[in-house]
C-alpha positions as CSV (number, residue, x, y, z in Angstrom):
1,X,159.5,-54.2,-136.7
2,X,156.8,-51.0,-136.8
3,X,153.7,-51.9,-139.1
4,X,151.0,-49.9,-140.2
5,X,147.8,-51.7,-140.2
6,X,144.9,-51.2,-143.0
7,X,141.8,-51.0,-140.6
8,X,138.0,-49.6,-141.7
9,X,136.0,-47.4,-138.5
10,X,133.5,-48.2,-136.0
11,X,131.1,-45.6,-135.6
12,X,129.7,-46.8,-132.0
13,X,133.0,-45.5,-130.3
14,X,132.1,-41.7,-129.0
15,X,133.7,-41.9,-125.5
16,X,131.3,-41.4,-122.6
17,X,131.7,-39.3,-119.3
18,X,134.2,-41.7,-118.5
19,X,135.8,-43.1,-121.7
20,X,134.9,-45.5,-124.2
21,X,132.9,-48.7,-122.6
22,X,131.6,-51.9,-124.1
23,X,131.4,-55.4,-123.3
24,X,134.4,-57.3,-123.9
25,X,133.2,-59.5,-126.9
26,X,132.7,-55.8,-128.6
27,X,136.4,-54.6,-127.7
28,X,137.7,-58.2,-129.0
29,X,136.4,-57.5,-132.6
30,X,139.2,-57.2,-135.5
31,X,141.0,-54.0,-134.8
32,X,138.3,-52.5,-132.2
33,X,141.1,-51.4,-129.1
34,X,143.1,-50.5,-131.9
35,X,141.2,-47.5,-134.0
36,X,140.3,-46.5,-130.5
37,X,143.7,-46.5,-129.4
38,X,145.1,-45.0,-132.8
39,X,142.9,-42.3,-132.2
40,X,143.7,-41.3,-129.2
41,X,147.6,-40.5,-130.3
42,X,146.2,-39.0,-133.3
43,X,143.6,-36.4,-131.4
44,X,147.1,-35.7,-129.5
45,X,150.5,-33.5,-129.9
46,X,153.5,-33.1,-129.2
47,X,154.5,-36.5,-127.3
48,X,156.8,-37.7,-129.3
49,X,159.7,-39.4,-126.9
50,X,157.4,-38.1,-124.0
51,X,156.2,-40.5,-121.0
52,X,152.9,-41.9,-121.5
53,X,151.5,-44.1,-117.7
54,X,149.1,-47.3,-118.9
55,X,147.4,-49.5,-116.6
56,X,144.0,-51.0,-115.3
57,X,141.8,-52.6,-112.8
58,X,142.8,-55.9,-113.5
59,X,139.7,-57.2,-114.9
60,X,138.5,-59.8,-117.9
61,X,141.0,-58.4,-121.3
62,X,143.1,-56.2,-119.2
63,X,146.1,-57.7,-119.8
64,X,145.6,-58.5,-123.9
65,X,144.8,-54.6,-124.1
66,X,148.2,-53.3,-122.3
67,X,150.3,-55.2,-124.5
68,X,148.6,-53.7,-127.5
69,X,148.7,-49.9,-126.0
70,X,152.3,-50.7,-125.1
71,X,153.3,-51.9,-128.8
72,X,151.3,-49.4,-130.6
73,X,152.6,-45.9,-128.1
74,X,156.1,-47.6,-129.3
75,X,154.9,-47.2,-132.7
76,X,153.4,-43.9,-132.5
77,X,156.8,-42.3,-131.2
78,X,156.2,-42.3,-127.2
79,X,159.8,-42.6,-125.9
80,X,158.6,-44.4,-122.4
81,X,155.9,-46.4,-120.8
82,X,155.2,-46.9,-117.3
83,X,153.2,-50.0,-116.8
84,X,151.7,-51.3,-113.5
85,X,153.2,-54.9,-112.7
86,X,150.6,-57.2,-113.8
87,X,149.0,-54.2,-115.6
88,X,147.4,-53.1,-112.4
89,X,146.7,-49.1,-111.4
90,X,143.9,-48.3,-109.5
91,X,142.2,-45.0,-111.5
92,X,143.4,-42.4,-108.5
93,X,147.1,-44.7,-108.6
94,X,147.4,-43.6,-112.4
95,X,146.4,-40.1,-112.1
96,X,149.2,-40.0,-109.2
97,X,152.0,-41.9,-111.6
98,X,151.1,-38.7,-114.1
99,X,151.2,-36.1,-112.1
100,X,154.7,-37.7,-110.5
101,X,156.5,-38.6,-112.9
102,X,155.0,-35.5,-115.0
103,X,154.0,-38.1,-118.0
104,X,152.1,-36.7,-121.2
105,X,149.6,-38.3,-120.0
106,X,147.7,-41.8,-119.5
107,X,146.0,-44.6,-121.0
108,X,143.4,-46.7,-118.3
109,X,141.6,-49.5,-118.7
110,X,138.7,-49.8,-116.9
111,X,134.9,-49.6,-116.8
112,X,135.1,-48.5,-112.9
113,X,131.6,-50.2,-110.9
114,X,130.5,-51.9,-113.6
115,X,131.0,-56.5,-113.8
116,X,133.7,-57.9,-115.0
117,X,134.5,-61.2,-117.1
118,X,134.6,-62.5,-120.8
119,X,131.1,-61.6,-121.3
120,X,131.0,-57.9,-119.1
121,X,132.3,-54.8,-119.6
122,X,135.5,-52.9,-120.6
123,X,136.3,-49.9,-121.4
124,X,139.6,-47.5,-122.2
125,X,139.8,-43.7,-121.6
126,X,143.0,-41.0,-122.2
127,X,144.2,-39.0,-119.2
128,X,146.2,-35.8,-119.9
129,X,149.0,-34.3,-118.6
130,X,147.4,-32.9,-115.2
131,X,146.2,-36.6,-114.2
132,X,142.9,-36.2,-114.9
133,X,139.8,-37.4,-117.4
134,X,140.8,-36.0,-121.0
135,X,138.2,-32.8,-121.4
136,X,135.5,-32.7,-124.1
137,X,137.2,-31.2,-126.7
138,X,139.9,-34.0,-126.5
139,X,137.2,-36.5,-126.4
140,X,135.6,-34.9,-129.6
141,X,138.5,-34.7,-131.4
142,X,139.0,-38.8,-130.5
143,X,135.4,-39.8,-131.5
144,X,135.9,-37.3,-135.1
145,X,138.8,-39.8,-135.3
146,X,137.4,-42.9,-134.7
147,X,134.4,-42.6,-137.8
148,X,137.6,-42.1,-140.2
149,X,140.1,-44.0,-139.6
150,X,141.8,-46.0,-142.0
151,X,145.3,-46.9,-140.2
152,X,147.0,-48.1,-136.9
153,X,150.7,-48.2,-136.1
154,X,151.8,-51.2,-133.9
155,X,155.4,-52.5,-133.4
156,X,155.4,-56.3,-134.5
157,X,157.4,-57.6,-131.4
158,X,156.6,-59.8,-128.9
159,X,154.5,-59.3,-125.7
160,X,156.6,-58.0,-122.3
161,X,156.5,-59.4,-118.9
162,X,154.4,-57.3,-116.9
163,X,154.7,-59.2,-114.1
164,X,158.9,-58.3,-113.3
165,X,159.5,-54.8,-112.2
166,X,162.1,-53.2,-113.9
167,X,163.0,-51.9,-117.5
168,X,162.3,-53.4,-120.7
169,X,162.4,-52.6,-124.3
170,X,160.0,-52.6,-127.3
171,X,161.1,-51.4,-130.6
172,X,163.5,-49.0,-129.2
173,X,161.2,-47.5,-126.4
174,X,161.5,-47.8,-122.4
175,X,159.1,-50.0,-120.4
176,X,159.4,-49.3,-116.8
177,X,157.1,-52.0,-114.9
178,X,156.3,-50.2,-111.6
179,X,155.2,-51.2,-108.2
180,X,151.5,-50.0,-108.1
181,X,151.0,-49.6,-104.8
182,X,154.1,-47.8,-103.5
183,X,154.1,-44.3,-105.2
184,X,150.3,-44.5,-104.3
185,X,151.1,-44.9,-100.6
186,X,153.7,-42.2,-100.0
187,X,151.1,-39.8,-101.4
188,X,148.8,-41.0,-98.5
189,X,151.6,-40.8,-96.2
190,X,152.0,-37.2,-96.9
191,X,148.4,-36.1,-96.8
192,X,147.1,-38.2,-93.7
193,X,148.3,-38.5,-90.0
194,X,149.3,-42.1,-90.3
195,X,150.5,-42.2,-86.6
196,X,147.6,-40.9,-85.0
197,X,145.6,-43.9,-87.2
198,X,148.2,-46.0,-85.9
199,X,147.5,-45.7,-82.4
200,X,143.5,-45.4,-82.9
201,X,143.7,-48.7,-84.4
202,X,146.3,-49.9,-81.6
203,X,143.4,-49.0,-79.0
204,X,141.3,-51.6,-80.4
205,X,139.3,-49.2,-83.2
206,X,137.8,-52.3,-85.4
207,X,137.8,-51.9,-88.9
208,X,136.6,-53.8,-91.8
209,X,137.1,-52.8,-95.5
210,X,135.5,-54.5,-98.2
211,X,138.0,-54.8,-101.7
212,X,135.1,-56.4,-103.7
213,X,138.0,-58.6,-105.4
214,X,138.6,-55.6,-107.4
215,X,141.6,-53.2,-107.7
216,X,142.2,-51.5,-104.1
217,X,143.0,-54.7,-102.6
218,X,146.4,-54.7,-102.8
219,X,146.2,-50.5,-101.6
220,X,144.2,-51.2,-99.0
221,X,146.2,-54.6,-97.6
222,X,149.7,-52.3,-97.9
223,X,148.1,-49.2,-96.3
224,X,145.3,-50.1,-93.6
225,X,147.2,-53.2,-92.7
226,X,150.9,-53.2,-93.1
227,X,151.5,-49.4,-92.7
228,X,148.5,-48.5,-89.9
229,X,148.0,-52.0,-87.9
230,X,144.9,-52.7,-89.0
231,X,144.2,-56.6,-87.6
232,X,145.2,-59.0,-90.4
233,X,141.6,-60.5,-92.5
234,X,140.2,-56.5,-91.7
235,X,140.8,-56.2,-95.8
236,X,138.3,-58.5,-97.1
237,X,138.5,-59.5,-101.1
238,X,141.9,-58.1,-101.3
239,X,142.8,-59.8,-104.6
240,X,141.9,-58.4,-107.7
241,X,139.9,-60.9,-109.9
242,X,139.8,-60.6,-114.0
243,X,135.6,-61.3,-112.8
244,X,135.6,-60.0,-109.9
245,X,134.8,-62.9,-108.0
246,X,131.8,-63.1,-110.3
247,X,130.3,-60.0,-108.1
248,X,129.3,-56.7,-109.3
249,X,132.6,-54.1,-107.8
250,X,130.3,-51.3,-107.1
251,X,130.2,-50.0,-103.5
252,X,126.6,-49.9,-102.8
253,X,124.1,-51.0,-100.5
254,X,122.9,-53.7,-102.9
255,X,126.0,-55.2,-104.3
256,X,127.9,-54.5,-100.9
257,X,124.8,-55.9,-98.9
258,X,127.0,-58.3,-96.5
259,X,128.9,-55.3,-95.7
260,X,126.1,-53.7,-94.6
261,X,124.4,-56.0,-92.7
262,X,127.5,-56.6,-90.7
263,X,127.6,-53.0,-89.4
264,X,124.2,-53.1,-88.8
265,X,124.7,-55.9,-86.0
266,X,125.2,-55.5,-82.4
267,X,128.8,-56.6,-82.1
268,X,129.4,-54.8,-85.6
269,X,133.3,-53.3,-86.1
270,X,133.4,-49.4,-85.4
271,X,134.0,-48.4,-89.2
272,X,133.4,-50.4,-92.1
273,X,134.4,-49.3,-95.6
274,X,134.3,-50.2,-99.3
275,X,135.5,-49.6,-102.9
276,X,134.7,-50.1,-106.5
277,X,136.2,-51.9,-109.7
278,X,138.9,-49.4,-110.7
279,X,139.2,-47.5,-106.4
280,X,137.5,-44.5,-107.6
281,X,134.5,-44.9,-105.5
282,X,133.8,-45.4,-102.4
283,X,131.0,-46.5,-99.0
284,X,131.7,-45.5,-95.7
285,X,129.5,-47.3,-93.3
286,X,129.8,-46.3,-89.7
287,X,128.8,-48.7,-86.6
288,X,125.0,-48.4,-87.3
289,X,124.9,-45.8,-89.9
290,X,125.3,-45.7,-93.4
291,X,126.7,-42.3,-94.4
292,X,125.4,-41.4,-98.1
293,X,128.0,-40.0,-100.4
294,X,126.4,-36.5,-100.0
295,X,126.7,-36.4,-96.6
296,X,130.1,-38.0,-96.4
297,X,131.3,-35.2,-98.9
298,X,129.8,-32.6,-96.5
299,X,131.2,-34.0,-93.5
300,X,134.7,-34.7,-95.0
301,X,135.0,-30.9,-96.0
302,X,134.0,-29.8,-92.7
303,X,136.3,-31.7,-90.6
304,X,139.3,-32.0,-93.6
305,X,141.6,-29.2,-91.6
306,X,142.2,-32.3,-88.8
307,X,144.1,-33.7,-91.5
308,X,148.0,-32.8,-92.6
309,X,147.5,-32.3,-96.0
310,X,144.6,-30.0,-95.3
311,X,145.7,-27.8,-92.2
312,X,145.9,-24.9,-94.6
313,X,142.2,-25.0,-94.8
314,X,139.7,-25.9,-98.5
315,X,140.2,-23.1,-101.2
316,X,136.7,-24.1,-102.4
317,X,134.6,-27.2,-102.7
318,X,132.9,-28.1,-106.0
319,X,130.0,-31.0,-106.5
320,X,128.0,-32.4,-109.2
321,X,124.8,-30.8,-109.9
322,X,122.9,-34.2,-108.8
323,X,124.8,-33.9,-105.4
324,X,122.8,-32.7,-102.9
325,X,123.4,-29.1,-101.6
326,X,125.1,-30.3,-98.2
327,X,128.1,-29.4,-99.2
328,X,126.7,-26.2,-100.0
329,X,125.8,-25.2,-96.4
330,X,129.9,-26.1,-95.3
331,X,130.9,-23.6,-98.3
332,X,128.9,-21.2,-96.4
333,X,130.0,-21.4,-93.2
334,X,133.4,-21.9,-94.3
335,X,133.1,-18.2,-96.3
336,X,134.7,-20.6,-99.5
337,X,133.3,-21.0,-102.9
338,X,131.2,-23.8,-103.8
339,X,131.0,-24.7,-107.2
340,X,128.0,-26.8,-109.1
341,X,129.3,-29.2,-112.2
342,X,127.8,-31.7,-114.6
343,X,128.3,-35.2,-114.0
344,X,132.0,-36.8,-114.8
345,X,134.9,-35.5,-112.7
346,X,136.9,-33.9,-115.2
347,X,134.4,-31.1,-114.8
348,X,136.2,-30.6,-111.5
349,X,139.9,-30.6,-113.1
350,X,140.1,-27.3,-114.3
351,X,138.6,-25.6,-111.1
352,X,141.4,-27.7,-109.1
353,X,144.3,-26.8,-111.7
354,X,143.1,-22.6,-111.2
355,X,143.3,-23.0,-107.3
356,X,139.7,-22.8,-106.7
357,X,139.1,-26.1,-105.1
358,X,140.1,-28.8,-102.7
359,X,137.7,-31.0,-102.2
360,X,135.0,-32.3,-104.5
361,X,132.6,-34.7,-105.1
362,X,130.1,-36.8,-106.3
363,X,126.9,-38.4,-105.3
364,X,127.6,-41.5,-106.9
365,X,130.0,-42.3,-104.2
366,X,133.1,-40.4,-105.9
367,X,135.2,-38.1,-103.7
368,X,138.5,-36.5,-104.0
369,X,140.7,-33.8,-103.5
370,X,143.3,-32.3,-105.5
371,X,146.2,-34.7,-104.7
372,X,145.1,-36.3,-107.6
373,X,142.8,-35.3,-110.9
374,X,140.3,-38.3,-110.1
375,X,137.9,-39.3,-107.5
376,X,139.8,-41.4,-104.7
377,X,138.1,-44.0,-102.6
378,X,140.9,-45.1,-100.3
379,X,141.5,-41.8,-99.8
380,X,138.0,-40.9,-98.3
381,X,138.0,-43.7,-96.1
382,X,141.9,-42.7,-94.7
383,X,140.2,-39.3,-94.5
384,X,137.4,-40.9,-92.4
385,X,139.8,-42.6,-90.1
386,X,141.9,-39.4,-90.0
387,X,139.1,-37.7,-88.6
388,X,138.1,-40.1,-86.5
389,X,141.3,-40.5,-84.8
390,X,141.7,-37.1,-83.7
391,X,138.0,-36.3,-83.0
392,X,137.7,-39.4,-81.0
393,X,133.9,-39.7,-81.7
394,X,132.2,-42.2,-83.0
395,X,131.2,-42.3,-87.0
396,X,127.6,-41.9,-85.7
397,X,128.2,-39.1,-83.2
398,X,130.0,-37.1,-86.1
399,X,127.4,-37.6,-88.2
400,X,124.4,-36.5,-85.9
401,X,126.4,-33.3,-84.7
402,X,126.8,-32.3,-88.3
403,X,123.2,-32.9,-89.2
404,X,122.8,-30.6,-85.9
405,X,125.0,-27.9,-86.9
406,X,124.0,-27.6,-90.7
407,X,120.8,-29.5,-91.1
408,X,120.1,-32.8,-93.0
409,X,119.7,-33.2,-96.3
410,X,117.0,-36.3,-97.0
411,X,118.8,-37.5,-100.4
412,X,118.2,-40.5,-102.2
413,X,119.3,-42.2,-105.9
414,X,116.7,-44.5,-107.8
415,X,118.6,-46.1,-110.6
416,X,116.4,-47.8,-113.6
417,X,119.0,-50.1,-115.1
418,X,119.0,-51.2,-118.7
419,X,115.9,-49.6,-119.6
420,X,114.8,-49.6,-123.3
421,X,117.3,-46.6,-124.8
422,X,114.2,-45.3,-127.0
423,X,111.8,-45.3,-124.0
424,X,114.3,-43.4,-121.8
425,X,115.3,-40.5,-124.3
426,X,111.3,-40.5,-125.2
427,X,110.5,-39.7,-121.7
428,X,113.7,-37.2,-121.2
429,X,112.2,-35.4,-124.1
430,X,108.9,-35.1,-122.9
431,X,110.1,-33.4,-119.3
432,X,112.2,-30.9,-121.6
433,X,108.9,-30.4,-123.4
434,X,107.2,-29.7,-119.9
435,X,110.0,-27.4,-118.3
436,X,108.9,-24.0,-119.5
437,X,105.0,-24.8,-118.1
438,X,106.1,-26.6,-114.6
439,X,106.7,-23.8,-112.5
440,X,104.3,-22.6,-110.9
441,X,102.2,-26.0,-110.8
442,X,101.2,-27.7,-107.7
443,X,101.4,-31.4,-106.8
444,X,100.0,-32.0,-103.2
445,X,101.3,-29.6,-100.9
446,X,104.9,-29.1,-103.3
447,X,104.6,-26.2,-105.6
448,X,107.3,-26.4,-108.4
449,X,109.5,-23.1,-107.9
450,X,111.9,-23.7,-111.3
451,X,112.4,-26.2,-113.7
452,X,115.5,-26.4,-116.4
453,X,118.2,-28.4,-118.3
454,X,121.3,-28.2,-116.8
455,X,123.6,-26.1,-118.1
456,X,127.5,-25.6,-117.1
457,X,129.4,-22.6,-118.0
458,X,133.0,-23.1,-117.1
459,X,134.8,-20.1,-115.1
460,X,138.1,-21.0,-116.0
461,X,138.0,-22.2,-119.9
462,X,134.8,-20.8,-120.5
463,X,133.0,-23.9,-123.0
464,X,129.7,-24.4,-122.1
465,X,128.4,-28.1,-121.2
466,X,124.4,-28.0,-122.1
467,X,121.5,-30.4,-121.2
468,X,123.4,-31.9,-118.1
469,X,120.3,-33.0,-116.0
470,X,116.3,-32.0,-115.9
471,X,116.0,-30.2,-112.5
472,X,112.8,-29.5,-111.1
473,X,112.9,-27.0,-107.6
474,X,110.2,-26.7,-105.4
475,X,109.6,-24.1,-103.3
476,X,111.1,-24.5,-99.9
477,X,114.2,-26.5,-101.3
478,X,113.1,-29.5,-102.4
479,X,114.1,-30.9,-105.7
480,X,114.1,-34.4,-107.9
481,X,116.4,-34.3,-110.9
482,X,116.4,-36.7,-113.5
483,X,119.5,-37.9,-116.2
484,X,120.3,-40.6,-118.0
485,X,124.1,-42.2,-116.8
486,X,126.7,-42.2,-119.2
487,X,128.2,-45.4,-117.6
488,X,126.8,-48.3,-118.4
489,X,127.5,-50.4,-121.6
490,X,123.9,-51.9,-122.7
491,X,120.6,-49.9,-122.9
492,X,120.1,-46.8,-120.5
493,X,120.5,-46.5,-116.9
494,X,117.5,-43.7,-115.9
495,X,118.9,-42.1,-112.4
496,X,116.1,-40.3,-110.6
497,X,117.8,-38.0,-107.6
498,X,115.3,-36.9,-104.9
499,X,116.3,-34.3,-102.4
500,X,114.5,-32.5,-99.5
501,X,116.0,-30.2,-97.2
502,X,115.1,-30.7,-93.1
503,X,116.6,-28.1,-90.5
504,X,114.6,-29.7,-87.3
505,X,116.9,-31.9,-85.1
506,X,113.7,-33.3,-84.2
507,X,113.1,-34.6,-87.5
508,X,116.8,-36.2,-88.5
509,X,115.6,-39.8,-87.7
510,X,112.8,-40.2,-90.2
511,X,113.5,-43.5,-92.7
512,X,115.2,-41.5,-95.8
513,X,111.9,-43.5,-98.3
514,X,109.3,-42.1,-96.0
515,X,111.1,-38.5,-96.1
516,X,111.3,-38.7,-99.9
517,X,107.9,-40.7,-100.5
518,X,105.8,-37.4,-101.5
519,X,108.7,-36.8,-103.4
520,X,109.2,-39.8,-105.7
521,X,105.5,-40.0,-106.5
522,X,105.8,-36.8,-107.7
523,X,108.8,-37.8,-109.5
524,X,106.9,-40.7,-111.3
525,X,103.8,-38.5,-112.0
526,X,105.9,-35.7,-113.6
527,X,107.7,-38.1,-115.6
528,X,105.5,-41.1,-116.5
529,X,107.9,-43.5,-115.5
530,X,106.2,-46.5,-114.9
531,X,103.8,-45.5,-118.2
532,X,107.1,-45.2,-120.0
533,X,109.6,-47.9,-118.6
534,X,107.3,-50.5,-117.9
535,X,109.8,-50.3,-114.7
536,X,107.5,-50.4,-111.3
537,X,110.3,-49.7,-109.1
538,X,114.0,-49.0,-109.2
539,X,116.7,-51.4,-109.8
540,X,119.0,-49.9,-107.3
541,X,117.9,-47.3,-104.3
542,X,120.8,-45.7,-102.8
């Protein structure tokens, strides 16, 4: 019944800031989910008859991978699975069913934003214990694993149902297929005012939420309509599709661009909201204004005491480094600590787990608190509607008295999708090159003030996380920062963050290009990335 299979390594499986991602031909070579699977259990200890939580998004090879975790974490000694029905968990859902059910920790299948189908991407990453993204060390240890290999363990049984809830067996250990959605929903229950929603929505509050026929639909249809009132057809693409609908799930104003142009029209509904492949991320589009994830962030952690779960008040906030500071200038009024990361949330995991957080996030449209150990779209938008239900303001009038109180912060992304990999780490190492002769230098009327590779020194574990992000600070608060995303699955994706800070009132309602435009071509002559791409503009502006 328990096999052990003869297997030889990969050596293209070093996990990235979110797991191990490929396209889905890749994962279906001989054995490939497997060593990468096998290596998780071996990087791990002590889980023998412990509880390990598996589940996806739903998309293309979801389902073929679950039954192969499931048979193998039988194999490996695990003493129970929890499995999604129909292999469904949204990212935040599975870092909940952890932390519940206090599991060793998690399996999820995902590759978050990114398409889905038979030719797109997959990807798998290991949760731990607290719910969140395994750390680096755990992630070193797997990829060590991976390039030596030479064995997997799989029960030879046949596949389970995953679509009946209830208990099964294979080889010995417990399968518990579990409603997705529910445990998910009390949690929201407890942190929002549901009845205050209620009535906002009972007064005629129009709301539109877009599920990109990826994995919050079914959240989103259970909460925002069947528990808050929400008109029925207010969820749009509520059902998860393996290819999404043949749409790329990522919350933006280019693949959400219908969503967009809907609350950009005169009889648009008041709040309009949307999330990615795996519900991590989210875009929060108010009735003629789209609020950036910066901003949203900012706003959220300034107004978050109007929820429940939040009365207490925010221990701390904590942001990416990319983020822009306007999270910053809440910390500071709040008297809190504010705390700068690298890119990939489970930067943010130990700073929740030591009390010095709430609320974090990221500009790539990821925020969170610590309910959970992973960014949580649904969550921001019932955070949104929480706010806006007591406040009784409109999404726009929030917005303008925050840029009022704390100033705005111009901030905008430039994504350079599937660039050559050799042109984009040849021009990364020519700004490292340039970083100790920058400052000081003068580009029109912006004077560089500081210029340096990110580093992160972690105050509760203490490892050190180096070359994180080129920034380059100009004197009065400007900045652009430049890093290569760890997301994709083909070539490099070169984001270009651009950043200028303007106190005036008077100023808040220049177009956020023409704010930035000095900027960006300062960004392009520093960095040579036209010479160097070939790229004449972005592939995505957020």
């Amino acid at each position: 019944m328990m096999k052990t299979v003869e297997t030889t390594p990969y050596m293209d499986q070093k996990p990235g800031t979110s797991g191990l991602r490929k396209k889905v031909p890749v994962f279906q070579q001989k054995n490939y989910a497997e060593n990468f699977i096998q290596s998780i259990f071996d990087s791990l200890e002590g889980f023998q008859g412990e509880t390990l939580v598996i589940g996806g998004d739903g998309r293309f090879y979801n389902r073929e991978v679950i039954q192969i975790a499931i048979k193998m974490a039988a194999a490996n000694g695990f003493g129970r699975v929890l499995v999604g029905r129909g292999g469904i968990l949204s990212t935040p859902a599975a870092s909940n069913v952890i932390r519940k059910y206090k599991a060793f920790g998690g399996i999820v299948l995902s590759a978050s934003h990114n398409p889905g189908g038979p030719t797109e991407d997959f990807g798998i990453k290991y949760n731990i214990g607290n719910g969140g993204p395994a750390p680096e060390k755990v992630t070193d240890a797997i990829f060590a694993r991976t390039k030596s290999i030479d064995s997997y363990k799989i029960a030879d049984v046949p596949d389970i149902n995953l679509d009946v809830e209830g208990s099964q067996h294979v080889a010995g250990m417990d399968v518990a297929v579990i409603n997705p959605v529910a445990d998910y929903a009390e949690l929201m229950e407890q942190l929002f005012d549901f009845q205050a929603i209620r009535n906002l929505l009972s007064g005629g509050f129009r709301i539109v939420f877009d599920a990109m026929s990826a994995v919050t639909g079914p959240y989103a249809k259970e909460i925002l309509e069947n528990r808050l009132g929400a008109a029925k057809g207010s969820v749009l693409n509520f059902i998860p599709l393996p290819d999404f609908g043949g749409h790329h799930p990522d919350p933006n104003l280019v693949h959400a661009r219908a969503l967009y142009e809907e609350m950009m029209s005169e009889n648009a509904p008041d709040f309009g909201a949307a999330s990615d492949g795996d519900g991590d991320r989210n875009l929060i589009i108010g009735k003629g204004i789209f609020i950036t994830p910066s901003d949203s962030l900012a706003m959220l952690a300034a107004n978050a005491t109007l929820a429940p779960g939040y009365s207490k008040g925010l221990a701390g906030i904590a942001r990416s480094m990319p983020t822009s500071a306007a999270a910053d200038r809440v910390a500071e009024k709040l008297g809190i600590g504010i705390y700068e990361t690298p890119t990939g949330w489970k930067f943010f995991g130990n700073l929740m787990d030591d009390g010095r957080v709430t609320i974090c996030g990221e500009e790539s449209a990821g925020t969170g608190s610590d309910h959970v150990r992973e960014k949580d779209g649904l969550w921001a938008v019932l955070l949104w509607l929480n706010i806006l239900a007591v406040r009784k303001e409109s999404a726009i009038d929030i917005v303008r008295q925050h840029w009022t109180t704390y100033g705005r912060n111009y901030y905008s992304r430039h994504d350079y999708e599937e660039v050559d990999s050799e042109a984009a780490n040849g021009l990364v190492t020519a700004l490292r090159d340039q970083l100790a002769t920058l400052p000081g230098k003068s580009f029109g009327a912006l004077t560089v003030a500081t210029a340096d590779d990110f580093s992160y020194n972690d105050p509760v574990d203490k490892s050190v996380s180096n070359n994180q992000g080129i920034r380059i600070l100009f004197e009065g608060g400007s900045r652009v920062v430049f890093r290569l995303s760890g997301t994709g699955t083909s070539g490099a994706t070169l984001r270009v963050y651009i950043e200028r800070y303007e106190p005036d009132a008077a100023r808040h309602d220049i177009d956020t290009q023409d704010a930035l435009a000095d900027l960006i071509a300062v960004a392009d002559e520093i960095a040579g990335i036209k010479t160097r791409t070939g790229r004449t503009e972005p592939t995505v502006i957020t």
